[in-house]
VEXKE-529470 format. One line per 4 residues: for each residue x, y, z of C-alpha. Coordinates in steps of 0.25 Angstrom, whole numbers, always signed. Each point is the difference from the previous one (the first is absolute). Last residue first. Example, Ala and Ser with C-alpha at 12.3 -4.5 7.8 and 13.67 -1.06 7.14 Angstrom:
BEGIN
+55:-4:+29  -6:-14:+2
***
This chain:
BEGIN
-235:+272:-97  +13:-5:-6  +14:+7:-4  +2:+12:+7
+16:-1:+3  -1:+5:+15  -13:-10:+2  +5:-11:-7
+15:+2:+9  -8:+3:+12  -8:-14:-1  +11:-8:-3
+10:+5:+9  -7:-6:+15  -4:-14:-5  +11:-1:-9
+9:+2:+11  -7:-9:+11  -1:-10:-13  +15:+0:+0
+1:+0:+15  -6:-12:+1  +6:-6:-13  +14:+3:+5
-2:-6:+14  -4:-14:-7  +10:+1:-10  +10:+0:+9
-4:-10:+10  -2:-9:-12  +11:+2:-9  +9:-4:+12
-7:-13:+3  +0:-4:-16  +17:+1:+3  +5:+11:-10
+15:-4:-5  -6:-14:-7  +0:+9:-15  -13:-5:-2
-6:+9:+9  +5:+12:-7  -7:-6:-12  -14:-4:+8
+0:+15:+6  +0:+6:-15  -9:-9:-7  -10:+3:+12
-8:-5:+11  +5:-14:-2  +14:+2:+8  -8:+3:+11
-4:+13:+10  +2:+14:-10  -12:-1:-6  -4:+14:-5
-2:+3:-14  -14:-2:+2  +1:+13:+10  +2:+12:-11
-13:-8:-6  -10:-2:+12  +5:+15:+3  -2:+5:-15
-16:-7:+4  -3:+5:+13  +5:+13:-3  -6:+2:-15
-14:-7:+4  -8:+13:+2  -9:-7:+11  -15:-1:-3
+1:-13:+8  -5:-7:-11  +11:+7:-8  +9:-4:+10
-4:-13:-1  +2:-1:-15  +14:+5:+1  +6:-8:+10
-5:-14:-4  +7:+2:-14  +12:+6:+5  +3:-13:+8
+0:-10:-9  +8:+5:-13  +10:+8:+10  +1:-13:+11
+2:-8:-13  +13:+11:-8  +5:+0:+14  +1:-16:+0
-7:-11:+8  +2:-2:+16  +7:+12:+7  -6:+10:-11
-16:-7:+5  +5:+9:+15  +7:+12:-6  -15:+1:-7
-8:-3:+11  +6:+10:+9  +1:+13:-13  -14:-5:-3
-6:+0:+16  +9:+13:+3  -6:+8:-10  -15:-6:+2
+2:+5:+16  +4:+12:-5  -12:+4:-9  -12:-5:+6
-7:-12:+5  +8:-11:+2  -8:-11:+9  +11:-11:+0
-9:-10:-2  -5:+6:-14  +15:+4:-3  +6:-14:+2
-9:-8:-7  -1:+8:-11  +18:+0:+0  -1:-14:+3
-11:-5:-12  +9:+8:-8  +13:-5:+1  -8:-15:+1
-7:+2:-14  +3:-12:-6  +9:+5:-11  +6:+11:+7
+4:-7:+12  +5:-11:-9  +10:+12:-8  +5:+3:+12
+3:-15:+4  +6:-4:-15  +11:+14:+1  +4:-6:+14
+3:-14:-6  +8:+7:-10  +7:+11:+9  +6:-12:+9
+4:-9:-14  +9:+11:-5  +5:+2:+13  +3:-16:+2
+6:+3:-16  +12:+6:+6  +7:+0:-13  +9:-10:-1
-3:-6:-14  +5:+15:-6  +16:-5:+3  -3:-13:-5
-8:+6:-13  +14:+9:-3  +3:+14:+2  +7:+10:-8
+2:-9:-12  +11:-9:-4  +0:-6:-15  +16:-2:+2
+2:+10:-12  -10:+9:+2  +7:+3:+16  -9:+7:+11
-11:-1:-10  -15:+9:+1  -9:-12:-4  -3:-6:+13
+0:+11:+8  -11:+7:-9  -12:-11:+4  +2:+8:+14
-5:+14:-8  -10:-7:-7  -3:-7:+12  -2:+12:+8
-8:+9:-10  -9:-13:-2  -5:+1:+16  +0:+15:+1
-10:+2:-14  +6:+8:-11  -9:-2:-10  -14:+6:+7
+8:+12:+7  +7:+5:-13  -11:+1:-6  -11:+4:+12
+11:+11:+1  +3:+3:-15  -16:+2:-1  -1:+8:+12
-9:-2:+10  +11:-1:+12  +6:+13:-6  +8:+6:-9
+13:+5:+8  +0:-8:+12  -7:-11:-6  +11:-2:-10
+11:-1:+11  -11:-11:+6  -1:-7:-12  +16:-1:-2
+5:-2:+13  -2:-17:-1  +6:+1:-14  +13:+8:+8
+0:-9:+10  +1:-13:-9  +10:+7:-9  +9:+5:+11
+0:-14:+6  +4:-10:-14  +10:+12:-3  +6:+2:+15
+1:-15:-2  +7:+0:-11  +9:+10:+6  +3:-10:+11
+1:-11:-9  +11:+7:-8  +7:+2:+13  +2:+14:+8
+13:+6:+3  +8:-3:+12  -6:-7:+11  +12:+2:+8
-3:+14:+1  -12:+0:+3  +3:-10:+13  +11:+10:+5
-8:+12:-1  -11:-6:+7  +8:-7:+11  +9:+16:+1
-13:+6:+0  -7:-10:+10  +8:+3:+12  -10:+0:+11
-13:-3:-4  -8:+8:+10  -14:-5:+4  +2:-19:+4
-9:-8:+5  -12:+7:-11  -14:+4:+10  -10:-7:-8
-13:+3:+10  +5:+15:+3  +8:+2:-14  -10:-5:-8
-11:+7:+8  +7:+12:+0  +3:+1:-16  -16:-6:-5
-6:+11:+10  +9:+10:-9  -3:-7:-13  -15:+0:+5
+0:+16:+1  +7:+1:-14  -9:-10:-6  -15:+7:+7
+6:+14:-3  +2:-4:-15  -10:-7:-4  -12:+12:-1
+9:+8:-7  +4:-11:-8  -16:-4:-5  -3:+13:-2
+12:+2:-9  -3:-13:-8  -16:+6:-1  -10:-6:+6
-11:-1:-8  -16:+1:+6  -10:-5:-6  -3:-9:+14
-2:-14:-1  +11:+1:-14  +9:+7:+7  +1:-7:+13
+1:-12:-8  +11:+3:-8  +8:+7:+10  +1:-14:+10
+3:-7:-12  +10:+8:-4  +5:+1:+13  +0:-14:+3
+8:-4:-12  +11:+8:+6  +10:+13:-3  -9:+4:-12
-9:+10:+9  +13:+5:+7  +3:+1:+14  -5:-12:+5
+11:-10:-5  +11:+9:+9  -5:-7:+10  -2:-14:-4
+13:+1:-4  +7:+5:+12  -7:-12:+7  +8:-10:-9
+12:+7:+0  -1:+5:+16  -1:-15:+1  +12:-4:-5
+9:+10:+7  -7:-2:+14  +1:-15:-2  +15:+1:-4
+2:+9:+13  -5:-8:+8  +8:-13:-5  -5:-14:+0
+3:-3:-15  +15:+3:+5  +0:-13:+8  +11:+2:+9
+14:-11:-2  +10:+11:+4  -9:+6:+11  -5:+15:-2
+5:+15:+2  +15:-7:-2  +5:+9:-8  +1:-7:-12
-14:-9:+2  -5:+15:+0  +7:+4:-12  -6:-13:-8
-13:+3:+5  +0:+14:-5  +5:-4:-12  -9:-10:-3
-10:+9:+4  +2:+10:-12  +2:-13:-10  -15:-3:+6
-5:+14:-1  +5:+0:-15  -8:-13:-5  -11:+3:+7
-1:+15:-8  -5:-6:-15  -10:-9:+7  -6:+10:+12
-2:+9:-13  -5:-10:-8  -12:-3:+12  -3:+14:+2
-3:+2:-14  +9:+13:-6  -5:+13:+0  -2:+2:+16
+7:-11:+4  +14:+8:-5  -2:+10:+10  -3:-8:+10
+12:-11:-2  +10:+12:-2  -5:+7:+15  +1:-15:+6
+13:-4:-4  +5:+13:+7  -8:-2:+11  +7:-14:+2
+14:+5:-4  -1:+12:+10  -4:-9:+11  +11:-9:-2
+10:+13:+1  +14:+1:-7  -5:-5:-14  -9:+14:-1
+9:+10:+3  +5:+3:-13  -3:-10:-10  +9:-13:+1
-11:-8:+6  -7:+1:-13  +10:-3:-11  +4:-12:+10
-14:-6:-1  -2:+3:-15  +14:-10:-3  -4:-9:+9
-16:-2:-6  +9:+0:-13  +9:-12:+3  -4:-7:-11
-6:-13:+7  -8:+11:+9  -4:+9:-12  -4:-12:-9
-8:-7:+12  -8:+14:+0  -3:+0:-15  -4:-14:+3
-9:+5:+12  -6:+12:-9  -4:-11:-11  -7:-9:+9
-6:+11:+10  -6:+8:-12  -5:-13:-5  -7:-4:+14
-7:+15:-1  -4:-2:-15  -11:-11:+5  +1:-15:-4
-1:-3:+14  -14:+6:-1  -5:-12:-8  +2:-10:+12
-12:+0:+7  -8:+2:-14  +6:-13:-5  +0:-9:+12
-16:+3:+2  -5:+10:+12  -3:-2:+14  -2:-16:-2
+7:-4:+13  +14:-8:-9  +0:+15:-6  +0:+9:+12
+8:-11:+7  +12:-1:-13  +0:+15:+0  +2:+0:+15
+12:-11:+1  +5:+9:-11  +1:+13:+10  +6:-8:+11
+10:-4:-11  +5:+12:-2  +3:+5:+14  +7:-14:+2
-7:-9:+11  -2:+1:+14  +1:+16:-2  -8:+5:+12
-4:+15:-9  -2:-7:-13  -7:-14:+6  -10:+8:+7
-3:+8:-11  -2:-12:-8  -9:-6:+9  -10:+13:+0
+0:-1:-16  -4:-15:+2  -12:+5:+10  -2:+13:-8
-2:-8:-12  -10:-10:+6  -8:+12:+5  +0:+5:-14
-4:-11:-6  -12:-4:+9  -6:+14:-1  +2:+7:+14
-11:+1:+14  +10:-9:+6  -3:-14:+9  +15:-3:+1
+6:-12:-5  +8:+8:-10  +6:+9:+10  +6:-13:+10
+7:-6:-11  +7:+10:-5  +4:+5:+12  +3:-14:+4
+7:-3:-13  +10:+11:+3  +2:-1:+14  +6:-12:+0
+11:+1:-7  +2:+16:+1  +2:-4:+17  +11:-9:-5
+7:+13:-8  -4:+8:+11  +7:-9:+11  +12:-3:-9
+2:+14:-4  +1:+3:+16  +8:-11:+5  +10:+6:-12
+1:+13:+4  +1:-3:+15  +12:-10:-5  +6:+12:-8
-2:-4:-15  +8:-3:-14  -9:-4:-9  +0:-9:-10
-4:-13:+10  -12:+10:+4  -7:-1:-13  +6:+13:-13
-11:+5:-7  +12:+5:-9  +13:-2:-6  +4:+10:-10
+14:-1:+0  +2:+17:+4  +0:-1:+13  +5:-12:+6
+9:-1:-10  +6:+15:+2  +1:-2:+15  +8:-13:-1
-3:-2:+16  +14:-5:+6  +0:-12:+5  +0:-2:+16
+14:+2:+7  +4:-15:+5  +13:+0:-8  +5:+12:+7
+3:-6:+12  -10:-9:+8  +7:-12:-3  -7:-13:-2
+0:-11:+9  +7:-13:-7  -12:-12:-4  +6:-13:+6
+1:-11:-11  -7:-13:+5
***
């Protein structure tokens, strides 16, 4: 029997050192506990709600279709599996995405709708908006661009020597580009960047001995409060413009067509405007006050930033076919609402413009470029290759699909409505402010579940009419319902741009949670409060 020899405690012993730019930027995702690295009271915790999530999930489900309900049987059956599958989204005993299919395959194996029409909407231009941003993206990370950007950036003056800086920084450019460009490609073109950016700030912390040599740097404060500033800073900056969402065109549409009454691009700003800068600044302290970064001051970053541009010398021909693929994706994405600006959303060159260069194609076109711009003609090499596109995070893709199917299902069988009836009729409301606060609650609270561009096409409908019955000049009630249904800050399903931050692994579902839950309380309270000066001061409505 060979006697095992005690091991040293000297250096040998150290744990591994974390490969922070592996961890970060090699696109693993929906990561179980064995993937993770946990404190013990972290990981007694996860274990319980993920073993609570098990159980809990049918049981809920269980439990609300056995109830003796006044609903139509299809749409208690849907709010049962929906119920389940929220429960299984925020406990997480299985993979965010697949929660979602094992509610796709209930509402179809429990006969709420036929296989074909439940899995129609995962056809929409949103998934392919996230397929051909997410191989443009996987191009700028193999390519070294997301690095590239990320050291252009802290290297400005000032910002790279303050987390805080670089986090509102990210969060004035994801505004003010949201509000022309769709929320989702924006957080797609800008994900890429923030990532290379916290990379470096991971990489200086594990340098200086801020963290542990083997720290998980998907666990970061500072990565979540980057991340989500991008997603949320979207959302924001989305308000400010009629074309800066689907939710406000829809939302504009339908007041104008109830009342007669247009609002004009102008109107539409100077009413936006207050309500975004006011949330930005909400957005700012509650980031900071629930996401508070490990680290402020980033000593010594010039000389690291310096050093590393330096040594990447100048850029590659894949890095300026990427730039090509990129630049002509955002640009055909800018392109209708560039025209708007000038001609109108009524225009001909608008509607134009706008019918042909739909999101979801405009991305492909621009992904389906990599593979034909060449790195090397005569070796048949180009930009990127279908085994570098293959590992896209298609779990996200997947999350946003099986969200996309539930919002359409409350549509379909009338659930959206039959709750926001239900809920005004119980809840007495009988004038003005109580009918504001009713739409702008009830659509933050259908946007956590199904789309924006759902909660918009669902809510509005029900607002307008009940005001009118009311004999309630419905412009408040109803451009709160809309400004509010891009709301929807809790779960990764709320919106495209939470399920691709999400994606990352760097924001913990428990994180997105307390946030967004704060966020959307004081970002009705501010809607509430704005809206009905900004009409007033503007003059648009009764």
């Amino acid at each position: 029997m060979q006697t095992q020899q005690p091991v040293s405690a000297g250096p040998t012993s150290a744990p591994p050192r974390t490969d922070v730019r592996t961890a970060l930027l090699g696109g693993k995702t929906f990561r179980s506990l064995s993937e993770q690295t946990l404190s013990p009271r972290e990981e007694k915790f996860e274990r319980a709600r993920q073993t609570t999530g098990l159980f809990l999930a049918p049981a809920v489900a269980i439990l609300f279709a056995l109830l003796p309900l006044n609903l139509d049987a299809t749409q208690q059956t849907l709010a049962a599996v929906l119920l389940g599958v929220i429960v299984l989204w925020i406990c997480e005993p299985v993979p965010i995405p697949v929660g979602g299919l094992i509610g796709v395959a209930a509402v179809v194996i429990l006969g709420v709708a036929p296989a074909g029409d439940v899995l129609a909407p995962f056809g929409s231009t949103t998934i392919f908006t996230f397929i051909g941003a997410f191989i443009l993206a996987a191009a700028m990370l193999k390519h070294g661009i997301a690095q590239r950007l990320a050291f252009a950036v802290l290297s400005l003056p000032g910002v790279g020597k303050s987390t805080y800086r670089i986090i509102i920084a990210f969060g004035v450019i994801t505004c003010m580009l949201s509000a022309f460009v769709s929320n989702t490609a924006t957080v797609a073109m800008l994900m890429p960047t923030a990532l290379g950016i916290l990379a470096v700030i991971a990489q200086l912390m594990q340098d200086r001995g801020v963290v542990k040599a083997d720290f998980d740097p998907l666990r970061l404060r500072v990565g979540a409060a980057l991340l989500l500033m991008l997603a949320y800073g979207a959302s924001v900056g989305g308000l400010l413009t009629p074309v800066g969402s689907p939710p406000n065109l829809i939302g504009r549409g339908l007041i104008e067509e109830a009342t007669g009454t247009r609002i004009s691009f102008a109107q539409w700003m100077a009413v936006a405007f207050p309500i975004c800068a006011a949330m930005f600044v909400v957005l700012a302290v509650v980031m900071f006050l629930l996401n508070k970064p490990e680290i402020r001051r980033i000593e010594g970053v010039e000389d690291y930033i310096r050093e590393h541009r330096a040594a990447q010398g100048p850029m590659s021909r894949a890095e300026k076919n990427t730039l090509v693929a990129f630049g002509l994706t955002v640009t055909l994405w800018l392109l209708p609402a560039f025209v708007s600006l000038f001609a109108g959303t009524e225009s001909a060159a608008y509607i134009f413009l706008d019918d042909r260069l739909d999101e979801g194609i405009v991305a492909v076109l621009g992904a389906s470029l990599l593979f034909i711009l060449p790195t090397n003609w005569k070796k048949r090499e180009a930009t990127l290759t279908w085994s570098d596109a293959a590992k896209i995070d298609w779990g996200t893709i997947i999350l946003f699909g099986t969200g996309i199917i539930f919002g359409s299902l409350l549509a379909d069988t009338g659930l959206a409505e039959t709750i926001g009836t239900g809920a005004s009729e119980n809840l007495n409301i009988t004038n003005v402010v109580a009918i504001t606060v009713f739409s702008a609650v009830l659509a933050v609270l259908i946007s956590e579940t199904t789309s924006n561009t759902a909660s918009a096409a669902v809510i509005v409908p029900i607002v307008i009419p009940l005001c009118q019955a009311m004999g309630v000049d419905p412009f408040v009630p109803a451009m709160a319902a809309t400004f509010a249904a891009s709301f929807g800050f809790m779960l990764p399903v709320s919106t495209p741009q939470n399920a691709i931050v999400y994606g990352t692994g760097a924001v913990p579902i428990t994180r997105m949670i307390r946030t967004g839950i704060v966020f959307d309380i004081l970002g009705v309270a501010l809607i509430v409060s704005i809206v009905p000066v900004m009409i007033a001061l503007v003059g648009i409505g009764g």
